[in-house]
N, C-alpha and C positions, 0 to 999 in steps of 0.2 A: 274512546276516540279522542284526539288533540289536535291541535295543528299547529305549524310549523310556518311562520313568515317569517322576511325577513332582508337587510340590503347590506350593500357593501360597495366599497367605491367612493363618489364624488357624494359627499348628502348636501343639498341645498334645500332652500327651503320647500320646492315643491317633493324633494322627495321625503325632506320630514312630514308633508303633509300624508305623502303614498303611507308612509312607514305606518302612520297614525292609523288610518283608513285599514291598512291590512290589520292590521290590531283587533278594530272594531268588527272586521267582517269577519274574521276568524273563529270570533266569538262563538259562529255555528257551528263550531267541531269541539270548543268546548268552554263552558260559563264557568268553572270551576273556581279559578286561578288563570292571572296574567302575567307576563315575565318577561324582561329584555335585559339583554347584555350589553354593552357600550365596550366595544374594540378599537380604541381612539388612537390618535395618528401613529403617537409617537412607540405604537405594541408594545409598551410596558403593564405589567401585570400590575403594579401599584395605583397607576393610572387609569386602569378598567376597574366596570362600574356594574352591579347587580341591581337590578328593580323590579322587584318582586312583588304582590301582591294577592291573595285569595279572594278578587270579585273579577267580574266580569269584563272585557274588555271595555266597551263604551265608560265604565266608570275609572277603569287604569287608565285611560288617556285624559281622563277631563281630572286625575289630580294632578294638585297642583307641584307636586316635584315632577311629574312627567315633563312639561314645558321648561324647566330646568336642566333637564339632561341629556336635551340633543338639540341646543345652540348651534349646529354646522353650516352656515347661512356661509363663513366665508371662505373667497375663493382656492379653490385648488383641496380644501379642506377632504380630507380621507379618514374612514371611518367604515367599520364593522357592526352592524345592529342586528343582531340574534332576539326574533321572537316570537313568544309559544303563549299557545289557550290549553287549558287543561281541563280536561273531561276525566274525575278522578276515578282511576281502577283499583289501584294499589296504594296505598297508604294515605292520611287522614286529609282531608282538606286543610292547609293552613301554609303559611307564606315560604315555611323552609320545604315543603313538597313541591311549591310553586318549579316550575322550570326559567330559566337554567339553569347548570348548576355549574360551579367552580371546580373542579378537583386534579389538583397536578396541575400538568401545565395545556390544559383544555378548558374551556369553557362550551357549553352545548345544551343542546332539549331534543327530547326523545319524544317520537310520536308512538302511540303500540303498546302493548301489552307481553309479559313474559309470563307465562306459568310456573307455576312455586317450583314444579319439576326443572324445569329452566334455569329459572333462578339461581337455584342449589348448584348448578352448574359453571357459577362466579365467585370467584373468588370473597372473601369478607363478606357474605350477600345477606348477613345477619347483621351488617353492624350499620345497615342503612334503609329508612324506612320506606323507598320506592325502589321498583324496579329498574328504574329510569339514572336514578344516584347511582346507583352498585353498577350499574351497567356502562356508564361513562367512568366511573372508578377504574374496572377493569379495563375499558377503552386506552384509558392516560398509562396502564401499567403495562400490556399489554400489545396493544394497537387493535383497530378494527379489524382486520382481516381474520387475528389467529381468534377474537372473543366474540366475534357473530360466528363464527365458524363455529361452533360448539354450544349456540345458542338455538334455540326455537322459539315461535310467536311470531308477534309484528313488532316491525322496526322502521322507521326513518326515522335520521338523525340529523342535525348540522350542527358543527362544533368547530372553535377555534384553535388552532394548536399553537401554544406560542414559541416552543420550539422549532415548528418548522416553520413558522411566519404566511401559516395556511387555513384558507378555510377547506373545509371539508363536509363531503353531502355524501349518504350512502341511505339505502332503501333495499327490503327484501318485495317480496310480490302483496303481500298484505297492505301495506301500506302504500299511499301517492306521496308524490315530491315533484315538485316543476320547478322550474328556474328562465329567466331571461334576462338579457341587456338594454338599454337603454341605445337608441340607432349608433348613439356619440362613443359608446362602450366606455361611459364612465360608469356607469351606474352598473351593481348583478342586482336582480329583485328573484328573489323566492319564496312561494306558497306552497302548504298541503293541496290545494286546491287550485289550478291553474286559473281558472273563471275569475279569482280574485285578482290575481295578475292584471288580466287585461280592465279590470273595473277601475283598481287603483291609480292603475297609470292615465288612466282618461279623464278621470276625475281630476286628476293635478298636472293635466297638461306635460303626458312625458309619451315620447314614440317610442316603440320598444321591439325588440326585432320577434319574430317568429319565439314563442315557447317551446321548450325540449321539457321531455321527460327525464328526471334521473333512471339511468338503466338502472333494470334489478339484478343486484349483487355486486354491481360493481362501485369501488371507491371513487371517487370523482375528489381531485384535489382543485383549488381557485388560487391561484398567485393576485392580492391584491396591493398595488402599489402605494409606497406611503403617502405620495403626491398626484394626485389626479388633472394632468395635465394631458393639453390637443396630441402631444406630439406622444403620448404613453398610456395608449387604449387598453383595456382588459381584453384579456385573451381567453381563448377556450377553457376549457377543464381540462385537465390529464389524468387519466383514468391510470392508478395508482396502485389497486389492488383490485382482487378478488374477493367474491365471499362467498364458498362453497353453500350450495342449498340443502337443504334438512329436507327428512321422512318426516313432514306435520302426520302423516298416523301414526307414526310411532313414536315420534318423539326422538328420536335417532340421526345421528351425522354420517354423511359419506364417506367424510374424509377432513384433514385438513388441507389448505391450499400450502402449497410447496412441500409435502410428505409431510411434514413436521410431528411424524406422530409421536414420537416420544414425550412431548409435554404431553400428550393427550394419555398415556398411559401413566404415567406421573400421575397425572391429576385423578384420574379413575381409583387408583391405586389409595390415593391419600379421604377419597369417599367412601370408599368401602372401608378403610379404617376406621373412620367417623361413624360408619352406621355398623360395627361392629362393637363400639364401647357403648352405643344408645341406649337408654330404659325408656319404660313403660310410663308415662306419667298418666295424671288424672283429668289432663287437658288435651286438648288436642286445638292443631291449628286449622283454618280454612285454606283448601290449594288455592282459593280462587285470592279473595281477598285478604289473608293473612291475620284474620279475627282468630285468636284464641281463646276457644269457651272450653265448656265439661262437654268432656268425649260422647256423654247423653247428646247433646244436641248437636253431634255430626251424622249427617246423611251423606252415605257413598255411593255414588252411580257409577254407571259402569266402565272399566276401567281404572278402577280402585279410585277414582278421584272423592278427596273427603271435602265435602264443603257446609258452611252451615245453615241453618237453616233459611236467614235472608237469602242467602245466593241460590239455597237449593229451589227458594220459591219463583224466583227470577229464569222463567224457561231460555229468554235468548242467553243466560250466563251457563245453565245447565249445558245447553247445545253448543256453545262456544267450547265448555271446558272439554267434553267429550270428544271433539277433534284434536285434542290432545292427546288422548291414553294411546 
């Protein structure tokens, strides 16, 4: 589990304070790693900013580059803040797993977990060490609609796109995602957790209208203006796309949205070549966690899933992986 906060809009100081506050509070969904994005006025890619870290929230806010990098105190000031706690599933704890990540022209953080079976179902998904990186890779090359569509696990995302000069939210049923405005509709605030919403904003003095949930499967896009002025309020979401739902027993897709099945046989097509030229080696890897040891010390339960022995000793990881096969 992770979580996902995070503003966009007008940031003054009380809401650098929200911004800080969700940080901290998030920490309960995961101590792992902290991470924010900086989407600043002028939406140039050279001028956005990564901060990353592998401790815990309360200690990413009290260093001292944090208080350096969201100066937004003055007026009209516009600005995008993407950020993520990380509870690590998939690959090692340390600052480049950290969320979020860069790739193409998105920046974002994934809440959720994918299984290796999954996984394997993205593009390059060997050439990046979380589940989270390969899956917003394929995101920027792709788009969300046609790479959840062919994916399984848990997902909520928010990521920037700076080709379309958009933020973007999407969530299957696994996962929470909330979002609200500020009464003035300068401000979006979003959390994994709604409960933080309303904490953060009372704490630093901001009124904030009714919270919505993000629907499940649907894309939700945010038009954020460069200038946050009286007369040019934030506006709703426009729901953008689709994300057909998955067989979680089997592992299986419906469909894609818009027929589009030809990539999909392409892409089956180019698997099975790959697991046509495969051998035999003397290792094997874990579905769950991606540990490669000697094939001795893989245990299979049912459903062919191979995992090793830490995970196989970890009963809520067993019972997780097994609503997979």
């Amino acid at each position: 589990m992770c979580g996902l906060v995070g503003m966009a809009g007008h940031i003054g100081h009380n809401e650098e304070k929200a911004f800080s506050d969700l940080l901290v509070m998030d920490t309960v969904r995961g101590f792992h790693s902290t991470g924010m994005a900086i989407i600043r006025k002028d939406r140039k890619v050279s001028s956005s900013t990564l901060f990353k870290l592998p401790v815990s929230g309360g200690d990413f806010v009290r260093h001292e580059q944090f208080s350096k990098m969201i100066p937004f105190t003055t007026d009209n000031t516009s600005a995008i803040l993407i950020g993520h706690n990380r509870q690590a599933t998939v690959g090692q704890v340390n600052t480049h797993n950290a969320h979020p990540f860069h790739t193409g022209s998105i920046v974002g953080a994934h809440n959720g977990t994918l299984p290796l079976q999954s996984r394997r179902k993205l593009d390059n998904w060997e050439d990046y060490t979380t589940d989270s990186e390969a899956l917003l890779h394929n995101i920027h090359k792709d788009g969300a609609e046609l790479v959840l569509g062919r994916v399984w696990g848990a997902w909520a995302l928010t990521y920037w796109d700076f080709d379309n000069d958009s933020l973007f939210m999407v969530r299957n049923d696994q996962r929470p995602l909330s979002y609200t405005y500020t009464k003035d509709r300068e401000t979006l605030m979003w959390a994994s957790e709604w409960q933080m919403l309303w904490a953060a904003a009372d704490r630093n003095n901001l009124e904030i209208e009714d919270i919505q949930d993000v629907p499940v499967d649907d894309i939700l896009e945010f038009k954020i203006p460069k200038d946050m002025k009286a007369k040019n309020p934030l506006k709703d979401p426009e729901k953008v796309g689709d994300v057909f739902s998955c067989d979680y027993a089997s592992g299986s897709n419906y469909g894609v949205a818009g027929g589009n099945t030809k990539w999909w046989d392409d892409y089956y097509q180019k698997q099975e070549e790959k697991q046509a030229v495969s051998v035999v080696v003397a290792n094997k890897s874990c579905d769950w966690c991606s540990a490669v040891v000697p094939s001795s010390e893989i245990v299979s339960v049912s459903g062919g899933i191979d995992l090793c022995k830490d995970c196989h000793s970890d009963p809520e990881v067993v019972g997780y992986a097994q609503c997979f096969t």
